[in-house]
PLY file of the C-alpha trace (Angstrom):
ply
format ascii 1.0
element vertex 193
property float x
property float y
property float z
element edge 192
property int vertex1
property int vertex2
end_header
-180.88 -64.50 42.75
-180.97 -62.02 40.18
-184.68 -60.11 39.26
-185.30 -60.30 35.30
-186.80 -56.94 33.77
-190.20 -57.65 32.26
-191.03 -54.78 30.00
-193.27 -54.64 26.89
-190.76 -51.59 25.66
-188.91 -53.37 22.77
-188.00 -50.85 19.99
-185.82 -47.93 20.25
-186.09 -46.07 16.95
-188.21 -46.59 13.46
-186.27 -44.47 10.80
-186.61 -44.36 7.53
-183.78 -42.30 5.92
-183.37 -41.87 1.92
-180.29 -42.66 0.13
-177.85 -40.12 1.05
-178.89 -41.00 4.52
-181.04 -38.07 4.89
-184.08 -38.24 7.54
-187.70 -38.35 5.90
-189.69 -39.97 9.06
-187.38 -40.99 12.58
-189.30 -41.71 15.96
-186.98 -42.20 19.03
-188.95 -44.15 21.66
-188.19 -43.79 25.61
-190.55 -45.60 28.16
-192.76 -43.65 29.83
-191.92 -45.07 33.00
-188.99 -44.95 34.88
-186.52 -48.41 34.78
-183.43 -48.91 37.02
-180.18 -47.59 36.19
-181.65 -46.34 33.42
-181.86 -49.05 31.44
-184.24 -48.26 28.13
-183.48 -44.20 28.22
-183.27 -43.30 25.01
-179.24 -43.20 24.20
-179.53 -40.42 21.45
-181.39 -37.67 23.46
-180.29 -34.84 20.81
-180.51 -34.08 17.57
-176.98 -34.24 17.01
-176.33 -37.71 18.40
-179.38 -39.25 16.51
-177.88 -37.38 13.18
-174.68 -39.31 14.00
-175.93 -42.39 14.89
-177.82 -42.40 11.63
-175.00 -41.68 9.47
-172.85 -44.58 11.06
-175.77 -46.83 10.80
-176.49 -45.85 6.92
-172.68 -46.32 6.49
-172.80 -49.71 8.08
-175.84 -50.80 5.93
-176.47 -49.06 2.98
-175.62 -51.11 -0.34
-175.20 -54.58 1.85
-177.12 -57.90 1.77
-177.58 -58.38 5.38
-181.02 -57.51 7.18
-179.96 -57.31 10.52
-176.79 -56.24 12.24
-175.47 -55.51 15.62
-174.62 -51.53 15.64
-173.62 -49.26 18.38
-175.13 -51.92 21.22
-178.44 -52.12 19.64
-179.71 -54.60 17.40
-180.93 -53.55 13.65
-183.02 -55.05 11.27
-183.70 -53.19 7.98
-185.12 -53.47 4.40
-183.90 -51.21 1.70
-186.96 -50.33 -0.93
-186.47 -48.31 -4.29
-184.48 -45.50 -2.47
-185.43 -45.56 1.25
-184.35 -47.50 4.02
-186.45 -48.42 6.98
-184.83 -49.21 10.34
-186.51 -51.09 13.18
-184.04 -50.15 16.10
-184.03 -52.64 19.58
-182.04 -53.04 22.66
-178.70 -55.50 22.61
-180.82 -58.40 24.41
-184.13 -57.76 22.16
-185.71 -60.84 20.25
-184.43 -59.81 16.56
-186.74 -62.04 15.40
-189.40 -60.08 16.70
-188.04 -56.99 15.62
-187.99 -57.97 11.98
-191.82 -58.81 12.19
-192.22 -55.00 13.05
-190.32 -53.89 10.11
-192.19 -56.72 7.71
-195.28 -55.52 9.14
-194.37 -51.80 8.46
-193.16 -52.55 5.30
-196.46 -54.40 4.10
-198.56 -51.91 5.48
-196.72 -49.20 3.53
-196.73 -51.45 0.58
-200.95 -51.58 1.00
-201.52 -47.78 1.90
-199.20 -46.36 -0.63
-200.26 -48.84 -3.47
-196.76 -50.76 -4.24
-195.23 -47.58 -4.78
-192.72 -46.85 -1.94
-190.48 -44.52 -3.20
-189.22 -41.32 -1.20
-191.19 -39.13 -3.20
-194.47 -40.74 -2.57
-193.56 -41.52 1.07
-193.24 -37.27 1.39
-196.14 -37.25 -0.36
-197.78 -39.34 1.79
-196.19 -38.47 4.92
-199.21 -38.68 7.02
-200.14 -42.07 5.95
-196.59 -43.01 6.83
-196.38 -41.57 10.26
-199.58 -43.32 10.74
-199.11 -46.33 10.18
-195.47 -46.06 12.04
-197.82 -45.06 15.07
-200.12 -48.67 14.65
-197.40 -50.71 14.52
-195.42 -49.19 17.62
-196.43 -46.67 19.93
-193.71 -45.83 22.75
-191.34 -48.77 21.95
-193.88 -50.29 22.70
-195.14 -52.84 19.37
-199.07 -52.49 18.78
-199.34 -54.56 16.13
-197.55 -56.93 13.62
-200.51 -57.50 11.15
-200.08 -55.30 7.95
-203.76 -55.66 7.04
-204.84 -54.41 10.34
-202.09 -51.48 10.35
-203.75 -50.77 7.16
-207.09 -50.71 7.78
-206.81 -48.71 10.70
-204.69 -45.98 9.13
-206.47 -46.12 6.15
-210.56 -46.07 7.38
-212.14 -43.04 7.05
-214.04 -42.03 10.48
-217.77 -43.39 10.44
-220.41 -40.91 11.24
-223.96 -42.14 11.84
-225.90 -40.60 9.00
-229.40 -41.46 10.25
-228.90 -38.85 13.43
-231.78 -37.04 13.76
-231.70 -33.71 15.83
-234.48 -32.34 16.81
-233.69 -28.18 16.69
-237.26 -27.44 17.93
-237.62 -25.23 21.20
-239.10 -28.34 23.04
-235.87 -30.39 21.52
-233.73 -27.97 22.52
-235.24 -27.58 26.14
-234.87 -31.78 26.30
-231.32 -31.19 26.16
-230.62 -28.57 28.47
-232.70 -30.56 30.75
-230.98 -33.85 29.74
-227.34 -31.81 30.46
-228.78 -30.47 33.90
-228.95 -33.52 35.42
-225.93 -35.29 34.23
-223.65 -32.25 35.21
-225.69 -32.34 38.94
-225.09 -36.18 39.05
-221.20 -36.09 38.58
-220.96 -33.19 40.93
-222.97 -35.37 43.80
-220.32 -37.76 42.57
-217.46 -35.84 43.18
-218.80 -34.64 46.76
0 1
1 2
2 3
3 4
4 5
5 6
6 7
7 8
8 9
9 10
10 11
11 12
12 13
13 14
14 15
15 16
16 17
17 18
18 19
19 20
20 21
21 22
22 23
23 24
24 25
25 26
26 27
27 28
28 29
29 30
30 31
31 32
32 33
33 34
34 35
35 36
36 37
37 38
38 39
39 40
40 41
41 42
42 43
43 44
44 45
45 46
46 47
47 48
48 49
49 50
50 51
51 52
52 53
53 54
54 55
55 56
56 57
57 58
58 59
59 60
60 61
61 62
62 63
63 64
64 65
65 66
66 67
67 68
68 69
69 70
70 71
71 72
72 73
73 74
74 75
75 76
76 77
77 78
78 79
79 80
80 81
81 82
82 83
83 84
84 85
85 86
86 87
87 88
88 89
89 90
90 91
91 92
92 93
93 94
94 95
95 96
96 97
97 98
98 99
99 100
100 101
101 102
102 103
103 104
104 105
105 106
106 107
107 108
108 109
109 110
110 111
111 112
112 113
113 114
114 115
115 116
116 117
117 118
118 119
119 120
120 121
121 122
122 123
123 124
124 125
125 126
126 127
127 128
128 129
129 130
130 131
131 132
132 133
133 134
134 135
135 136
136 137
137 138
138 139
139 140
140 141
141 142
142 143
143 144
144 145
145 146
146 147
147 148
148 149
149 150
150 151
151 152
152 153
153 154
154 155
155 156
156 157
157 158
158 159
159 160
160 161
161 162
162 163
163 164
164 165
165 166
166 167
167 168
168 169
169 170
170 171
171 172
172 173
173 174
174 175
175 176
176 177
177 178
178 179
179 180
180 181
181 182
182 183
183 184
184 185
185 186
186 187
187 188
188 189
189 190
190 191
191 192
């Protein structure tokens, strides 16, 4: 009887090339854990073969009405916008349907954070954004989260600091936490004993 793999590593590569199949953003995923024989290593370890398997792939797709192909034993889905193309990159027995909900949902989110205007030059401009939001949607291979409203709003909220904190700077406020640090530092090392 043979054992199915059960992994939650699904995408190879998000790349988002321009159109002269230049890179502006590509993450190449690997699992952090070990598989056998290998199985979800990253096939395009250097720079060179990820270069070339770009070019074939942006030779295979650019200019055609197709969202999804079969390239190089991996399955591609893709959306070209003004003058960028984004790739969503998965294994040869990966759900395709799933894959193109990670490439809608990157899409959209891009679509929200840059404000309809996803063009390469605003995409450079925005790089961080971009890289970002790339990061919400799939982390490791491994996809986060298909929502482009959430992808959004978590790329896009700016970190909340309490403004109500009141320190107290006196010498008696200052001795409160010294004391206050004392005994939590003696606690963990009676912990670690």
């Amino acid at each position: 009887m043979s054992q199915a793999n059960v992994t939650l590593f699904t995408v190879t590569a998000v790349l988002i090339l321009d159109n002269d199949s230049h890179r502006i953003l590509t993450n190449y995923y690997q699992p952090p854990h070990p598989y056998p024989h290998n199985q979800y290593a990253n096939p395009y370890p250097t720079i060179k073969e990820q270069r070339t398997f770009e070019k074939g792939l942006f030779d295979k797709t650019h200019k055609q009405g197709t969202d999804i192909i079969l390239f190089d034993n991996h399955v591609v889905v893709y959306k070209e916008i003004v003058d960028v193309i984004i790739y969503v990159v998965g294994g040869l027995n990966e759900n395709e349907s799933m894959l193109y909900q990670v490439l809608l949902a990157l899409r959209d989110s891009l679509e929200i954070l840059l404000k309809h205007s996803m063009d390469k030059r605003t995409i450079i401009d925005n790089y961080d954004l971009v890289s970002l939001a790339v990061d919400e949607t799939v982390d490791d291979g491994i996809i986060l989260e298909t929502d482009p409203l959430v992808v959004a709003t978590r790329v896009s909220r700016p970190p909340t600091y309490d403004a109500n904190v009141n320190l107290d700077l006196s010498e008696q406020g200052l001795m409160n936490a010294y004391q206050f640090a004392k005994g939590k530092i003696a606690e963990r090392l009676k912990q670690a004993l």
